[in-house]
N, C-alpha and C positions, 0 to 999 in steps of 0.2 A: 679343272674339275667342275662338273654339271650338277646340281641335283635334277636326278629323275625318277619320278615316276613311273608305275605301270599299269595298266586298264588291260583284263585279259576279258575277253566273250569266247563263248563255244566248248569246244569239248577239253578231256583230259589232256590230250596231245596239243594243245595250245598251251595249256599251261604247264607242260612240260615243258615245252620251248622257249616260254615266259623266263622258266626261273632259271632253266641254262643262261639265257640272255644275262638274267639283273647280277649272274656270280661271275661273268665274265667282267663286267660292266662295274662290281659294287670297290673294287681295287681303287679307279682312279676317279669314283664320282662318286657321290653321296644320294643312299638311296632314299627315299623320303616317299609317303602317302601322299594321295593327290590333295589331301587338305591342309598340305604341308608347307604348300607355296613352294612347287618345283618350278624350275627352268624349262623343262624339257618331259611331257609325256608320252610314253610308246605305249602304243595302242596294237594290242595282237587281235585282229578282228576274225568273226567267224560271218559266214554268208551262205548259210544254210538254210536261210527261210529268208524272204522281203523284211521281216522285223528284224532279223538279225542285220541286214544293212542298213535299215533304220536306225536301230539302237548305236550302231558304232558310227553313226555319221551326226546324230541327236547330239550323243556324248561330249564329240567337238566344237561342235557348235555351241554347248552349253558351256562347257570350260574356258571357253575363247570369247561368250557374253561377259564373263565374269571375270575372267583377266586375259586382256589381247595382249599380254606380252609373251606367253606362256608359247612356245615353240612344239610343234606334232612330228613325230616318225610315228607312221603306220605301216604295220607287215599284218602277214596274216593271208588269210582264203580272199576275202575281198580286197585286198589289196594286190592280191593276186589279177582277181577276174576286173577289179574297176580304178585302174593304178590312174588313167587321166582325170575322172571325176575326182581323188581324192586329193590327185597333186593341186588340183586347182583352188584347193578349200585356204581360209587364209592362214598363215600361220605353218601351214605344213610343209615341212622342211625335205621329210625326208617320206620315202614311200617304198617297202619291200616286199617283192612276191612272199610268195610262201616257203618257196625254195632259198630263198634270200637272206633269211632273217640272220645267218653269221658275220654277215657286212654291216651291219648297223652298228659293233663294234669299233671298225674301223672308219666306219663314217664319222663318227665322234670324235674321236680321236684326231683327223686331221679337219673338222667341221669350219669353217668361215660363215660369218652373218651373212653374207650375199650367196650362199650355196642351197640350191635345192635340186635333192638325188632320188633319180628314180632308177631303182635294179627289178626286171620282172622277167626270169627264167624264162623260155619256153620251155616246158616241161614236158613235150610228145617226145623226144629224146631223149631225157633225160633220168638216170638212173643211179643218184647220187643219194645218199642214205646220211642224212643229217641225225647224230646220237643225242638225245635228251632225256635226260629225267627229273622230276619236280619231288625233294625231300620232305621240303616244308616243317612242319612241327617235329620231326623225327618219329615221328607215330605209323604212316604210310604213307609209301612213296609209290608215283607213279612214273614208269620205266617205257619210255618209248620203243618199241623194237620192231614196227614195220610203219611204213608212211604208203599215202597213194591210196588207188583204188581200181581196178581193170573191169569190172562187173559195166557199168555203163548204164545203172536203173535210169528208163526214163525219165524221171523224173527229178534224179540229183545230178547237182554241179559236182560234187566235192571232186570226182574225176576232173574234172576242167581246173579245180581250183591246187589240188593234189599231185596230179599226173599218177604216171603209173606204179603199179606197185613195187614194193621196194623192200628191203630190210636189211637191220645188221647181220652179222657174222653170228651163228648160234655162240661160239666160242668169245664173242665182245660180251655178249646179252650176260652168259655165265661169270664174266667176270665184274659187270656192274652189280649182279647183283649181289653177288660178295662184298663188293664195297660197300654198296645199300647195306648190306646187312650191317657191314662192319661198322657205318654210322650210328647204331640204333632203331635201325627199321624194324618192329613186328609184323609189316604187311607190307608187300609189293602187290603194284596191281598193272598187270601188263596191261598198255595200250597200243593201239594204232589208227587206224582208217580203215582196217579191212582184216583185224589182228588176225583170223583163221587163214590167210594166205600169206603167211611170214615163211619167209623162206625162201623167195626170189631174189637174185642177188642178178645186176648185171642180166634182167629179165631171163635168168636159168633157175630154172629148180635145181637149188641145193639140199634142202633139207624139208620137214614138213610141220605142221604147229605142234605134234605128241612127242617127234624125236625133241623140239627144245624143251617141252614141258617137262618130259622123263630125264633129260640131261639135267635139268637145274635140279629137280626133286635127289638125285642120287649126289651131285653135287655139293649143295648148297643146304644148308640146315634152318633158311628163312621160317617161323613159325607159320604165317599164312603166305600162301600165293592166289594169288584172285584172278582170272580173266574180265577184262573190261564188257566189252559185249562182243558174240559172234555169230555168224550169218549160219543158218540153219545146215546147211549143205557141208558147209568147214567143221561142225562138233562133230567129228567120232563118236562111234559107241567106243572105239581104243581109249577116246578121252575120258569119254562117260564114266570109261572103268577104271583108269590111271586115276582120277579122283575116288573112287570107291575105295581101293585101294590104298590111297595114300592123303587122309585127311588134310595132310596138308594145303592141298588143290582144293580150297572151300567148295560148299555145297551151296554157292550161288552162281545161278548164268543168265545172261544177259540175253535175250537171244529175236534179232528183229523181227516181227513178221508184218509191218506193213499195210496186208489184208488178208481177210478170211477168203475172200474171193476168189477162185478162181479165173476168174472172165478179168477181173482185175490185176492180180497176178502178172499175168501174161502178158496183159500193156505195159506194167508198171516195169515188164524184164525181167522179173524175179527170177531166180532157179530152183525155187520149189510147188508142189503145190499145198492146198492147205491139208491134203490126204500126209501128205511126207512130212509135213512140218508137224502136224498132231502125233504122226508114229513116233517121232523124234521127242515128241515133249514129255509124251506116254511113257516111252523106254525111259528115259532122264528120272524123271518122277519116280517109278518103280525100282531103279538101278541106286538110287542116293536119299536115303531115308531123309525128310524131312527139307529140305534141299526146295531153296526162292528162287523161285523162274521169275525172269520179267522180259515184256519186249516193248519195241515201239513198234505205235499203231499210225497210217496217216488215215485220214478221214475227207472226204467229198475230193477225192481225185476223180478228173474227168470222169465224166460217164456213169460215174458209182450210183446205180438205180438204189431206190428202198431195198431192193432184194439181195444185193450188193453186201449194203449196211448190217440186214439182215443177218446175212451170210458170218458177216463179221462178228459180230454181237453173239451169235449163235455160238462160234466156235472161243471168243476170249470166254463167254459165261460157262461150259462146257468144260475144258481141258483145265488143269490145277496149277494154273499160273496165279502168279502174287500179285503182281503190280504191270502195268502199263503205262508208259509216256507216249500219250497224245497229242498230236498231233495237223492242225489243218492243211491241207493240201498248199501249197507256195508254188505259186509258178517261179522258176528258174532260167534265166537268161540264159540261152544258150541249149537247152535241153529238148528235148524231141515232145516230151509232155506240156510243154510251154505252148504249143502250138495248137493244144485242143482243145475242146472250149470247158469255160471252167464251170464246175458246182455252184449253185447259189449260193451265198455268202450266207443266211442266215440258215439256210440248212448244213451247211457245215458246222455253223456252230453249236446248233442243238444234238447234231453226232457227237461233237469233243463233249460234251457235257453227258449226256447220256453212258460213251466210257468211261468217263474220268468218274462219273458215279459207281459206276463198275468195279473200275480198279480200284477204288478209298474201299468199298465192298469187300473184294475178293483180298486187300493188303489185311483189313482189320479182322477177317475169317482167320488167316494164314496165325498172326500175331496170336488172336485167341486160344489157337490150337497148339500153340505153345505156353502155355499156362501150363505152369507145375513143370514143365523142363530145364535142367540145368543147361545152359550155353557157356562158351568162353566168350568173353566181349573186348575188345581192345577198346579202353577209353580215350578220347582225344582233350585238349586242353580247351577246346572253345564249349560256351556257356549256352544252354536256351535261353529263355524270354524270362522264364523263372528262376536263373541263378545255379540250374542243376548241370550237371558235368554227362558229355554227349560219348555214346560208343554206340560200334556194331558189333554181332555176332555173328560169327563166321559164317552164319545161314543170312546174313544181311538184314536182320533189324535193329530195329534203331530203340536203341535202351538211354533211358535217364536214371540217373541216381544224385543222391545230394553230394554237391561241391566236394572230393577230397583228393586236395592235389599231388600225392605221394601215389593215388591210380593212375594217372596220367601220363599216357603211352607204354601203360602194365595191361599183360594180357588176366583179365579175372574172372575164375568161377560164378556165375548168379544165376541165382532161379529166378524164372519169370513170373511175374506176381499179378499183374493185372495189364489192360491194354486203358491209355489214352486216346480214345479213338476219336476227339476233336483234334488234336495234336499229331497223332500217327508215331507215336510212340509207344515202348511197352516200360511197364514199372519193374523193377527186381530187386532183388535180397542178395546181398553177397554171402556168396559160400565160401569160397577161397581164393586168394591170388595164385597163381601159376606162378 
């Protein structure tokens, strides 16, 4: 028996895979926080931007200052794409692609002090659909059901890191989340890498993302269903209106776009343009009353003139979007936009700032405009800074109320009373518990 730790970076779908891992894992070893004085830390790393392989390579180095006895298994995307650079780090025992991380089980298991194991898929081949989902508090759970990515933007790894795309069986997906439900989940939030093309099995189309979303809705009696985020060209108006339709399908979507650009667009491989992605947001908007759009933006990708930026800025302040995660352009090893020369550094950073102005903007309008509206909010058990107890509402904002822990993972009636817009939160009144 190990005690272990776990350091998770990057998106939902790492931490879905995360807590697969620690309930496989929590039987025959004791699972402990990293301030815990573990044996053994697994590190799920993400390498979606140069900081991102910083951060997960900092992390060891920093935990390995401060106690060199402490033993690494890393898996993850950069473990994936930089398995030699990590195996060579001190201390690091064990190294798993992405594709890899259900060995680490059995790594342990039969582990010797003198052993260190590198597993790293080629993944151009490979068409194997590893099942995860992350419960956590019993409040909401996120449900992995498609991995990969076949799209090829020039300028992301996750393809390289991912491989191609993939997913469960609609028929597995409906019956996790009956179990999810059966744990106490009020929210499932589907994820993936590319969640609007779930449905490739053994690269054949079997199914398409509204035939699972309709199957689970008729289904499954989960109070909320969420979509993680999805690529412009993947949302249906069939979607649009299966959520109109049937509340349950919340009235938030995630939805990237990138850049306003057109001339950008086109390098970056996109497959919309900014004409298709505004008719797209437009319908959205007018189709689902009251209903948070968010996307992500990059900023100072090669070539992006002022007019570019322009372009962009034009269209986020313009169209009835909430929020944006921005973003600065990362060159990516391995990628086709790696190869052109980059934005100046300090102007990219006054673009990110300049958005992100934008978006604290456009979230605190959104917030306001819900003043005097009743919402359903699912509360969760973690605390702010202030001691008050955290939920969302099915339109995706973020409500505080004071501490009462009989709310906690209850879906509840509140009016929205006022916005904290140092904080980016809204204040509410409870009307009734559901």
């Amino acid at each position: 028996m190990s005690r272990i730790a776990f350091i998770t970076f990057g998106c939902k779908v790492n931490y879905a895979e995360t807590i697969t891992i620690k309930k496989k894992l929590e039987d025959n070893n004791e699972i402990v926080s990293i301030d815990e004085n573990p044996e053994i830390v697994i590190i799920n790393s993400c390498s979606v931007t140069n900081n991102a392989d910083k951060e997960n390579l900092q992390t060891i180095r920093k935990i390995y200052k401060n106690n060199n006895v402490i033993k690494f298994i890393v898996t993850g995307c950069q473990a994936q794409l930089h398995s030699e650079r990590l195996s060579s780090l001190p201390n690091v025992i064990g190294v798993f692609g992405s594709q890899d991380k259900d060995k680490i089980v059995d790594f342990l298991k039969n582990y010797s002090s003198d052993e260190k194991k590198v597993e790293v898929t080629d993944l151009r081949t490979n068409f194997e659909f590893h099942h995860a989902y992350a419960l956590g508090d019993r409040t909401r759970c996120f449900l992995k059901i498609q991995d990969g990515c076949n799209y090829h933007c020039s300028y992301c790894a996750t393809c390289l890191a991912r491989g191609n795309s993939r997913s469960d069986s609609i028929e597995s997906i409906v019956e996790d989340v009956k179990k999810i439900q059966g744990q106490g989940a009020k929210e499932i939030v589907l994820t993936g890498i590319n969640i609007g093309d779930v449905g490739l099995i053994n690269n054949k189309r079997v199914y398409n993302f509204y035939d699972l979303l309709k199957r689970i809705l008729e289904e499954d009696d989960v109070p909320r269903l969420r979509i993680s985020s999805i690529e412009v060209n993947l949302l249906t108006e069939e979607i649009i209106n299966l959520a109109k339709e049937n509340p349950r399908l919340v009235n938030h979507f995630h939805i990237p776009l990138q850049s306003g650009s057109n001339e950008i667009l086109k390098s970056m491989r996109r497959r919309y343009t900014r004409e298709e992605y505004a008719k797209k947001i437009l319908f959205l908007n007018e189709t689902l009353e009251n209903c948070c759009i968010g996307c992500d933006v990059i900023v100072g990708y090669p070539g992006e003139t002022e007019q570019n930026f322009k372009d962009t800025y034009d269209l986020l302040h313009d169209l009835p979007l909430t929020y944006f995660h921005v973003f600065p352009f990362s060159k990516r090893e391995g990628t086709l936009a790696a190869t052109y020369e980059d934005v100046d550094v300090n102007i990219k950073k006054e673009r990110v700032t300049i958005l992100r102005d934008l978006s604290k903007h456009k979230k605190e309008e959104f917030y306001k405009k819900n003043i005097g509206n009743t919402v359903e909010v699912l509360f969760e058990h973690t605390k702010d800074k202030f001691g008050n107890m955290i939920g969302f509402s099915n339109n995706y904002i973020r409500v505080v109320h004071d501490y009462k822990e009989d709310f906690i993972s209850k879906l509840v009636k509140v009016e929205i009373i006022g916005v904290d817009s140092k904080n980016e939160v809204a204040k509410c009144r409870i009307v009734e518990r559901v």
